[in-house]
VOGU-3710 file (C-alpha; in Angstrom, 3 decimals, decimal comma):
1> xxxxxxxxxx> 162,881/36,409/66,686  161,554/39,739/67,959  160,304/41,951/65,185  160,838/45,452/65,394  157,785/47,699/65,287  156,975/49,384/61,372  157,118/53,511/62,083  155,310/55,957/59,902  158,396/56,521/57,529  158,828/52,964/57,027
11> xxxxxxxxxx> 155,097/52,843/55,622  155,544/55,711/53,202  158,857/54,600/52,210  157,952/51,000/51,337  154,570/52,605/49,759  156,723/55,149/48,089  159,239/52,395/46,011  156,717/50,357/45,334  154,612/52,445/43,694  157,954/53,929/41,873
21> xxxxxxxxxx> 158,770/50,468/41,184  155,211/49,437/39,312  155,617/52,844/37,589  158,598/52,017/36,166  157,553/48,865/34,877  154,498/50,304/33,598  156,215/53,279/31,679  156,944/51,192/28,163  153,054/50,022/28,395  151,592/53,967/29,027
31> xxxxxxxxxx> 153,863/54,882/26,527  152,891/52,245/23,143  148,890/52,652/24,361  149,239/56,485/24,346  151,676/56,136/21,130  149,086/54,536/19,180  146,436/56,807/19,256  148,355/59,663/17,588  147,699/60,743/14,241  151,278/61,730/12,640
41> xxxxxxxxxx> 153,155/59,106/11,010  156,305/58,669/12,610  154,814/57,249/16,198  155,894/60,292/18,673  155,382/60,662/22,384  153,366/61,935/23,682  151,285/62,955/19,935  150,012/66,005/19,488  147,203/65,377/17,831  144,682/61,786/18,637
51> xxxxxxxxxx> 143,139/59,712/15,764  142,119/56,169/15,873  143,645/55,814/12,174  145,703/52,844/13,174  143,693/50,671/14,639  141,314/51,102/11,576  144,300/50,185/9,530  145,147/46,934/11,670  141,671/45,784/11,191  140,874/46,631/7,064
61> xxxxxxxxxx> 139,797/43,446/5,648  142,277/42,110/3,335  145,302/44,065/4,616  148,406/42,855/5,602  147,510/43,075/9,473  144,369/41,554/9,477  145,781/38,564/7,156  148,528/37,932/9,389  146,411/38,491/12,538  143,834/35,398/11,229
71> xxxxxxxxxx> 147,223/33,349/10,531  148,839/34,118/14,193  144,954/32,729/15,447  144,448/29,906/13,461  147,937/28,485/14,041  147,246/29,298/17,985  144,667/27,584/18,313  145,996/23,837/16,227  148,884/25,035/19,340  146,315/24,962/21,828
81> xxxxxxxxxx> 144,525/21,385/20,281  148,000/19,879/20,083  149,393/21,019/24,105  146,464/20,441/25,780  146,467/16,980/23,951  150,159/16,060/24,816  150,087/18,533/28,258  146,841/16,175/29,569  148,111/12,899/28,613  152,083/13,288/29,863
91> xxxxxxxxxx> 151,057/15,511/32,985  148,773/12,351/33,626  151,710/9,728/33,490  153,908/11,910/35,381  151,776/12,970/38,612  149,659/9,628/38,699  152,226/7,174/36,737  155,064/5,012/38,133  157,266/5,473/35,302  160,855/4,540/34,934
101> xxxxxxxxxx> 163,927/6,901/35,042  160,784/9,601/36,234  163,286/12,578/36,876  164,632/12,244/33,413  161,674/11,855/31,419  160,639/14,818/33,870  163,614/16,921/32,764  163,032/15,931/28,815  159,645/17,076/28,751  160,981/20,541/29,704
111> xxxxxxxxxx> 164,149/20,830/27,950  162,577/22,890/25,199  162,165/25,620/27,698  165,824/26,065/28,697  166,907/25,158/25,075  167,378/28,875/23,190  164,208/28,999/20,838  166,872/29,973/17,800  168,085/26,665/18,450  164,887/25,082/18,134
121> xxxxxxxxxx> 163,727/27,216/15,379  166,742/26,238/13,320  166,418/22,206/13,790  162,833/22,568/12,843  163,798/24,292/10,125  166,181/21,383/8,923  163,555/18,971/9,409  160,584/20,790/7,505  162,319/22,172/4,706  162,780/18,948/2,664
131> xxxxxxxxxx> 159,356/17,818/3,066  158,630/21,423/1,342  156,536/22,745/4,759  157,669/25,763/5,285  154,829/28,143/5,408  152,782/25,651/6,339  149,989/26,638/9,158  150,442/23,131/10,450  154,138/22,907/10,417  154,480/26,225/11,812
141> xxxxxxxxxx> 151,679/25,199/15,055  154,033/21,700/15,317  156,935/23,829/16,178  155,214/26,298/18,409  153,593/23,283/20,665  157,539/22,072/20,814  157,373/25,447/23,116  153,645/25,582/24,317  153,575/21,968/25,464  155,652/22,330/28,454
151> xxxxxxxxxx> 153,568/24,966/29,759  150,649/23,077/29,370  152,219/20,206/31,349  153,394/22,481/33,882  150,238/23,944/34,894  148,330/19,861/34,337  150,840/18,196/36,948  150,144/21,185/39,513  146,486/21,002/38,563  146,123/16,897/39,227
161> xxxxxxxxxx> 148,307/17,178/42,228  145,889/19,298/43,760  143,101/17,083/43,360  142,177/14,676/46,233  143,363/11,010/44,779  140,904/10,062/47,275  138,266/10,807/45,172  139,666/8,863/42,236  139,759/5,887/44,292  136,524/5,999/46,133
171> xxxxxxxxxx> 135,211/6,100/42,102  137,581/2,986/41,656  136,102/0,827/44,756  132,657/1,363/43,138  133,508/-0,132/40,087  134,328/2,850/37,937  136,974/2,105/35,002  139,707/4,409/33,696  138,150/5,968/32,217  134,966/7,076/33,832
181> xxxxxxxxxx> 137,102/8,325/36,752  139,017/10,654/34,134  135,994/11,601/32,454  133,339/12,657/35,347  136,000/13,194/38,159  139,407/14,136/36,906  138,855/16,190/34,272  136,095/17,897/35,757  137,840/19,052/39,045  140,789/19,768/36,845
191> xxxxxxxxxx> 139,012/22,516/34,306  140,400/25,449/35,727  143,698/24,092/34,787  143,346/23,133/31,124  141,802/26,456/30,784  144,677/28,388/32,444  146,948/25,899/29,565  144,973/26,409/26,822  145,201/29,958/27,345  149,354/29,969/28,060
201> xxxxxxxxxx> 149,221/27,960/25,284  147,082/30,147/22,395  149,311/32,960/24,342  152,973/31,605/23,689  152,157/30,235/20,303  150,743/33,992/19,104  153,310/36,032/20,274  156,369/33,613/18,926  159,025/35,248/16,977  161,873/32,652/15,980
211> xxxxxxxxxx> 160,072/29,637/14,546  157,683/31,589/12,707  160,623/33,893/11,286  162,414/30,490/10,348  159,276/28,525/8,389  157,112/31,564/7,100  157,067/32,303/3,766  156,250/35,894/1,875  152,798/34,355/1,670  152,250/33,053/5,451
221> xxxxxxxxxx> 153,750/35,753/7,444  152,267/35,518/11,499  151,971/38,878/13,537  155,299/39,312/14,967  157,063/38,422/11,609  155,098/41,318/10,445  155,993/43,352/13,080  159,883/42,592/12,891  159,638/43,240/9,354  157,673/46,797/9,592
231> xxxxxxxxxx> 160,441/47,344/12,370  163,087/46,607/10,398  162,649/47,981/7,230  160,318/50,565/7,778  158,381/53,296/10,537  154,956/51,757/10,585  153,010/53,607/13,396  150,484/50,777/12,705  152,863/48,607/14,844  151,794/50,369/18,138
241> xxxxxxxxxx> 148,369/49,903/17,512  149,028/45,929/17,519  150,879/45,959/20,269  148,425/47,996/22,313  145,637/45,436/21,070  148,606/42,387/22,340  148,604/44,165/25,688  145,001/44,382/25,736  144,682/40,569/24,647  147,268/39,414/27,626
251> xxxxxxxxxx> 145,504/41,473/30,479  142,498/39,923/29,561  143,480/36,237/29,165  145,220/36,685/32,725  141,775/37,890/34,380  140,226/35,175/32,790  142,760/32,419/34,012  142,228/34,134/37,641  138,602/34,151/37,428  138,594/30,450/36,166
261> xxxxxxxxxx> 141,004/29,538/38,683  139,170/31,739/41,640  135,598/29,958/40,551  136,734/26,592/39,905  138,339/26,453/43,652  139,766/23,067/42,923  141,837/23,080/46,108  139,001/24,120/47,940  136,036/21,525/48,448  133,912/24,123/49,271
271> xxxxxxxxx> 133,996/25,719/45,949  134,886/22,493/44,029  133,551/22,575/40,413  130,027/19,721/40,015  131,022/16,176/38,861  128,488/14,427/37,583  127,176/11,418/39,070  128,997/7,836/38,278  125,605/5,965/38,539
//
């Protein structure tokens, strides 16, 4: 099909709503990072006068903020043990298994991401609550891997898929076990992909509303319970200075997952990450 040639106006205007189109998506982020820097107490834009008071009350040791900000990390990171555990192991079966009724187990693994997280929140709820759990740090990471996991076995199955089976069983024909060939050739090539999980993973679990609003307690409150509640009940100007730091924390663990990804190269065998000899 002959393509008509691009004139001058057809340049600007494409330039012209696309940049009006990243502005506009940009607008609510300008807005809370500018928002949080002003002094007065009832969060106006744009301030009129600057002060970095809020972000010195997010961080005072022993505050609310900081004790739910150590709770929101520590329960991220059992999330981030737990999917990378199940994501490696099921992603495994699925891209390099033979298993029965494939599709379904397939569509199982990732039900809890079409499944409304309300829904989920409440049946966790039901099953915690008479074991007396709620509040728990572990219970509360339990429910957020029911989320994180399928992420994590997302970005595994596209991560072994990429990687040469060739290579696995040239290892194999040499005499290298199961295990070997996961540990110094599978796993290896496949770094930049746990990474980019554990990361989704410590990402989803820290910003999760619904399951931590379900099982927290007065005493184990995580971030965005906090927030909801200094929302709800209350103008906290404090609130913008989290969310400018939850901004800040999601640009940077994107960058990192596109460095990772860029250096591992895993696709690439010119840039594939060092395995470690078999002999």
């Amino acid at each position: 099909m002959m393509e008509l040639p691009a004139t001058r106006a057809g340049h600007i205007g494409r330039a012209l709503s696309a940049t009006a189109i990243l502005l506009f998506l940009a607008m609510p982020i300008v807005i809370i990072l500018v928002t949080s820097f002003g002094a007065d107490g009832i969060g106006t834009f744009p301030p009129k006068e600057y002060s970095t008071h809020w972000y010195e009350q997010m961080a005072a040791p022993g505050g609310n903020w900081a004790t739910s900000i150590a709770l929101s990390s520590l329960i991220a990171s059992l999330t981030t043990v737990f999917s990378l555990i199940l994501g490696a192991t099921a992603a495994t079966a699925l891209a390099r298994g033979r298993l029965p009724l494939h599709t379904a187990v397939y569509g199982l693994v990732l039900a809890p991401l079409l499944i409304p997280q309300v829904v989920i929140a409440l049946g966790l709820f039901l099953f915690f609550e008479p074991v007396g759990m709620l509040g728990s740090p572990l219970a509360i990471a339990l429910g957020h891997t029911v989320l994180a996991a399928p992420i994590a076995i997302l970005i595994m199955i596209s991560t072994l898929r990429g990687i040469d089976e060739r290579l696995e069983d040239a290892a194999a024909s040499m005499g290298a076990n199961r295990m070997t060939i996961a540990r110094r050739i599978t796993f290896p090539l496949a770094t930049p992909g746990l990474i980019a999980a554990a990361v989704f993973s410590f990402i989803t679990s820290f910003d999760e509303f619904f399951i931590a609003q379900f099982m927290s307690t007065p005493d184990t409150r995580t971030l965005p319970v906090l927030v909801f509640n200094a929302l709800q009940f209350d103008v906290d100007p404090t609130v913008t200075a989290v969310s400018a730091v939850l901004i800040g924390l999601a640009v940077l663990a994107l960058a990192l997952v596109a460095l990772v990804r860029r250096l591992g190269g895993h696709r690439d065998g010119r840039h594939a990450l060092p395995v470690e000899p078999l002999t």
